[in-house]
C-alpha positions as CSV (number, residue, x, y, z in Angstrom):
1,X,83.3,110.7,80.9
2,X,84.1,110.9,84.5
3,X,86.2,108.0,85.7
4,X,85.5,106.7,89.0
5,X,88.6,105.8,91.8
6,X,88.1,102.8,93.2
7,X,87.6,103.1,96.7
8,X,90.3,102.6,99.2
9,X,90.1,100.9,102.5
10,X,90.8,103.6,105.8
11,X,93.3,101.4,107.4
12,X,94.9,98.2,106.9
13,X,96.7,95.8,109.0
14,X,99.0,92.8,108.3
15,X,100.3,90.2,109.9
16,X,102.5,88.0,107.6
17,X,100.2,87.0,104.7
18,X,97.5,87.9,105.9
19,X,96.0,91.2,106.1
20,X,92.9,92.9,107.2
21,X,91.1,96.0,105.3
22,X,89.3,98.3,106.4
23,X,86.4,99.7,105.0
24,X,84.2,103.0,105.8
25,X,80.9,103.0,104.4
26,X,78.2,106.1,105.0
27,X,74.5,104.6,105.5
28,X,71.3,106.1,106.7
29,X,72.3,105.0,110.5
30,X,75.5,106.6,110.4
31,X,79.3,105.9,109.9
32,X,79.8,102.0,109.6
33,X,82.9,99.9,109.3
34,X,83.6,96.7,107.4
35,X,86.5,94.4,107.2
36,X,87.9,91.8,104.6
37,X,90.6,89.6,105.3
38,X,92.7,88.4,102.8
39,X,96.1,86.3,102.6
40,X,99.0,87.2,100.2
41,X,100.7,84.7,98.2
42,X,103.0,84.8,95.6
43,X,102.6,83.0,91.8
44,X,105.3,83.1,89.6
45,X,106.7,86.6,89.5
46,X,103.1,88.2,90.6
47,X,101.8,88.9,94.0
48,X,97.9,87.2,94.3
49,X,95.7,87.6,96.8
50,X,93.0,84.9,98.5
51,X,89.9,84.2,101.1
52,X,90.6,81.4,101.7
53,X,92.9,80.5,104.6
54,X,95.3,77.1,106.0
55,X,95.9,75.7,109.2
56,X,98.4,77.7,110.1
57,X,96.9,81.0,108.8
58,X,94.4,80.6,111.4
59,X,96.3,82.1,114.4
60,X,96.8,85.5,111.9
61,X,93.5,85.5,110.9
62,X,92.6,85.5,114.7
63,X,95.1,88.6,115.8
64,X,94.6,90.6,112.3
65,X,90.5,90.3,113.0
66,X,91.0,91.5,116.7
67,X,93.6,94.4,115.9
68,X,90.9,95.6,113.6
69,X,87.8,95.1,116.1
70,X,90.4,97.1,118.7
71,X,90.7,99.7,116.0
72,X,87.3,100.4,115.0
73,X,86.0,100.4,118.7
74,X,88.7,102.7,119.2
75,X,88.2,105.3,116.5
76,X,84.0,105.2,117.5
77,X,84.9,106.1,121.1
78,X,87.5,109.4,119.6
79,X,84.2,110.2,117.5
């Protein structure tokens, strides 16, 4: 039985907490991108990870969703 690797995203980028990933997904139409944003947070001893977001996350969630429009725009204009 083959086992399958889980799929990895292409780039990620953090600010903080909060991170972008970056994922590269073959369709019919072509190469497409997508992007999950997620924020770090420690319980106990172990490293979690969440969607949902505070107040103050806000601002990261902002730069971390632009630094990854900047860098998918730029890798479809290298292509």
């Amino acid at each position: 039985m083959k086992c399958k690797q889980k799929q990895q995203p292409v780039h990620e980028i953090r600010l903080g907490a909060v991170k972008a990933a970056i994922w590269e997904n073959e369709t019919s139409a072509g190469l497409r991108h997508n992007v999950t944003i997620s924020r770090l947070y420690k319980d106990g001893d172990e490293w979690r990870n969440t969607d949902s977001f505070g107040r103050d996350d806000l601002p990261l969630v902002a730069k971390v969703v632009d630094q990854a429009h900047s860098w998918i725009f730029e890798l479809g204009a290298t292509s």
